[in-house]
BAKOLRO-366522 format. One record per residue (C-alpha): residue number from 1; x, y, z. Coordinates in nm, 3 decimals, padded with zeros to 5 digits, always signed. Layout:
     i        px        py        pz
   NUM         X         Y         Z
...
This chain:
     i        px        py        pz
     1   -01.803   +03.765   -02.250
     2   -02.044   +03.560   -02.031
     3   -02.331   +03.696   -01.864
     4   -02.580   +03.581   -01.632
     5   -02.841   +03.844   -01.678
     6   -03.171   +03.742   -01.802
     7   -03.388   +03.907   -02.102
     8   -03.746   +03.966   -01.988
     9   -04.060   +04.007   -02.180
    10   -04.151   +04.390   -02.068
    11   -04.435   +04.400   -02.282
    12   -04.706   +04.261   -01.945
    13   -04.501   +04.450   -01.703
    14   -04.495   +04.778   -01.920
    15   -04.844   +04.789   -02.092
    16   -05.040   +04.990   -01.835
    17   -04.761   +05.292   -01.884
    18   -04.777   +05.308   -02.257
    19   -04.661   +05.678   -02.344
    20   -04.512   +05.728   -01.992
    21   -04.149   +05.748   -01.895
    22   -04.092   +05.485   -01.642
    23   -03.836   +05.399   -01.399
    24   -03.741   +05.003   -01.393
    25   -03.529   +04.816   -01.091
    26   -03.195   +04.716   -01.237
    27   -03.235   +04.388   -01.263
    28   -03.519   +04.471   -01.517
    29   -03.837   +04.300   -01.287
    30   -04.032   +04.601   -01.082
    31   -04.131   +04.936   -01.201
    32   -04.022   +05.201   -00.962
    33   -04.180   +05.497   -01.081
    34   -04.379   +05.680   -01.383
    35   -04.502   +05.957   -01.484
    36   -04.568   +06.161   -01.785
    37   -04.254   +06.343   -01.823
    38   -03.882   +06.214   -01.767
    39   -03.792   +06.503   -01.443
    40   -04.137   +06.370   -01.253
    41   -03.988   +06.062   -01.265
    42   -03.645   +06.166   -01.173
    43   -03.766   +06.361   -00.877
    44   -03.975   +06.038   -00.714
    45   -03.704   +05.755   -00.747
    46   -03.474   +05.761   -00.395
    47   -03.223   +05.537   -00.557
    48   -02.953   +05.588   -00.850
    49   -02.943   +05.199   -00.940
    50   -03.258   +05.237   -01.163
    51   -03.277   +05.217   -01.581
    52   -03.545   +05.534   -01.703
    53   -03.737   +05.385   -02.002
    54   -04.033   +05.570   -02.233
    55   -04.270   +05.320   -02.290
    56   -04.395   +05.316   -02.659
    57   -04.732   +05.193   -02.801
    58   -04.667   +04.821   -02.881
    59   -04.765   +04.930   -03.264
    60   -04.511   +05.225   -03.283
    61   -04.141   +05.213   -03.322
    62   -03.838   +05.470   -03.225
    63   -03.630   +05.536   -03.431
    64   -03.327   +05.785   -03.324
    65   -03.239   +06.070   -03.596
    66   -02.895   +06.221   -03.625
    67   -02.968   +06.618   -03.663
């Protein structure tokens, strides 16, 4: 499968909303919206084409447990 999309360093666009969730344009470029908790954001984007994204500390890492 070919794609055109682009990867993006986040890390400049993303570091002043370190342990916010954010809300990111699709193509992955302009931050919508943040706030500190994943509904606040919800409630102030207009659009449905956006990606929600918590932004981590750069020196922290997520890892997903299966319960």
């Amino acid at each position: 499968m070919v794609t055109k999309e682009k990867n993006y360093d986040l890390g400049k666009l993303l570091s002043p909303y370190v342990n916010k969730w954010v809300a990111l344009s699709r193509d992955r470029r302009n931050v919508i919206a943040e706030g500190n908790e994943l509904k606040e954001v919800v409630s102030k984007v207009k659009s449905k084409d956006v990606i929600f994204f918590k932004v981590f500390p750069a020196d922290s890492f997520y890892m997903p447990q299966n319960m």
